[in-house]
N, C-alpha and C positions, 0 to 999 in steps of 0.2 A: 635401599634407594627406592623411592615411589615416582613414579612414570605416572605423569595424568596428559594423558594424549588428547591435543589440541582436535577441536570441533573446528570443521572445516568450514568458512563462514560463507552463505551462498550470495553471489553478486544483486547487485538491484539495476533492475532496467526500468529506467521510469519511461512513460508512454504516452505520448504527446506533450503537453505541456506542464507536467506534474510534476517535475524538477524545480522550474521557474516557479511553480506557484509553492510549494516549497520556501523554495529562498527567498519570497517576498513574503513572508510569516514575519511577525514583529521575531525579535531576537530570543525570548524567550520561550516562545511555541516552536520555534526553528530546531532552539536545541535540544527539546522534549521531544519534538518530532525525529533526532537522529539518535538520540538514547533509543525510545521506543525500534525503530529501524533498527538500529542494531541489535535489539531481543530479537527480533525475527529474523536476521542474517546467520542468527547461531539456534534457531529453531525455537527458541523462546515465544510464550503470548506476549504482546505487547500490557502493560496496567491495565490499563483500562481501553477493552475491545468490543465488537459487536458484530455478529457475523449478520449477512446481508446474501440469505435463502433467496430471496426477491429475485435478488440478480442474477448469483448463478454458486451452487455450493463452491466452496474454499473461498469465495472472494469474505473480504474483512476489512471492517472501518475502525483508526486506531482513533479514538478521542483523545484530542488536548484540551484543558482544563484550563488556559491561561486568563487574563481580563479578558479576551474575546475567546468564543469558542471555536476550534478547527479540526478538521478531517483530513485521512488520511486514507483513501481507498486502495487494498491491496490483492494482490493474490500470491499465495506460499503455497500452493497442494505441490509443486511440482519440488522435486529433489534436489535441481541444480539452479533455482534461478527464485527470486523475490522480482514479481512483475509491480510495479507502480503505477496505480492504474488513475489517480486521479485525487486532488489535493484541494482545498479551499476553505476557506471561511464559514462558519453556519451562523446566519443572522436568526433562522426561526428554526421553532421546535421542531417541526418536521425538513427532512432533508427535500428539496427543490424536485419538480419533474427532471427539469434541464441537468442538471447534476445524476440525476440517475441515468439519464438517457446518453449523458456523456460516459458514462460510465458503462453501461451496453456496450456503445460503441467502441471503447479500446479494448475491450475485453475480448468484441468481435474482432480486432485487429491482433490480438496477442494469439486466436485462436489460428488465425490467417500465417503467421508467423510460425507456429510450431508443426501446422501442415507438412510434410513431406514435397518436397519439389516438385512433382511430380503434379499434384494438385495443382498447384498455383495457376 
């Protein structure tokens, strides 16, 4: 008998409004976007990825390829959790100040969040 022992899938906490903007993806970037998402709940890379030094290491943007193109900013370094850090639309080649600097900022909130109590 062969035992292949299930990979424990790690939760996703989406982080401000990155849910919603998520589920306002046309239907077929929505459901590219939760295949990929789920490569990374069982520790897989997403297809098609791009890590984003800029920001801060482990963070990572999953590209969708659909008629329109979209993003998916993430962070996986840590063992028990997939943070969601920020999702939208890319109209130009280069990703947006605003979008990065959103992107800062929950990142700054997720680091606020795993602080110890004590801190806060």
């Amino acid at each position: 008998m062969l035992y292949i022992p299930r990979v424990a899938d790690k939760p996703i906490v989406w982080v401000g409004s990155s849910l919603g903007a998520v589920r306002a993806f046309p239907a077929d970037a929505r459901r590219a976007a939760g295949y990929q998402l789920r490569r990374v709940q069982f520790g897989l890379m997403p297809s098609d990825h791009k890590p984003l030094p800029s920001i801060s290491s482990g963070v990572l943007e999953i590209r969708i390829h659909t008629r329109t193109e979209h993003r998916i900013v993430y962070l996986a370094k840590f063992e028990e959790v997939v943070y969601v850090l920020h999702a939208f639309e890319k109209k130009t080649r280069k990703t947006s100040r605003a979008d990065i600097a959103l992107v800062r900022d929950r990142l700054g909130q997720v680091a606020a969040l795993r602080r110890p109590n004590k801190e806060r």
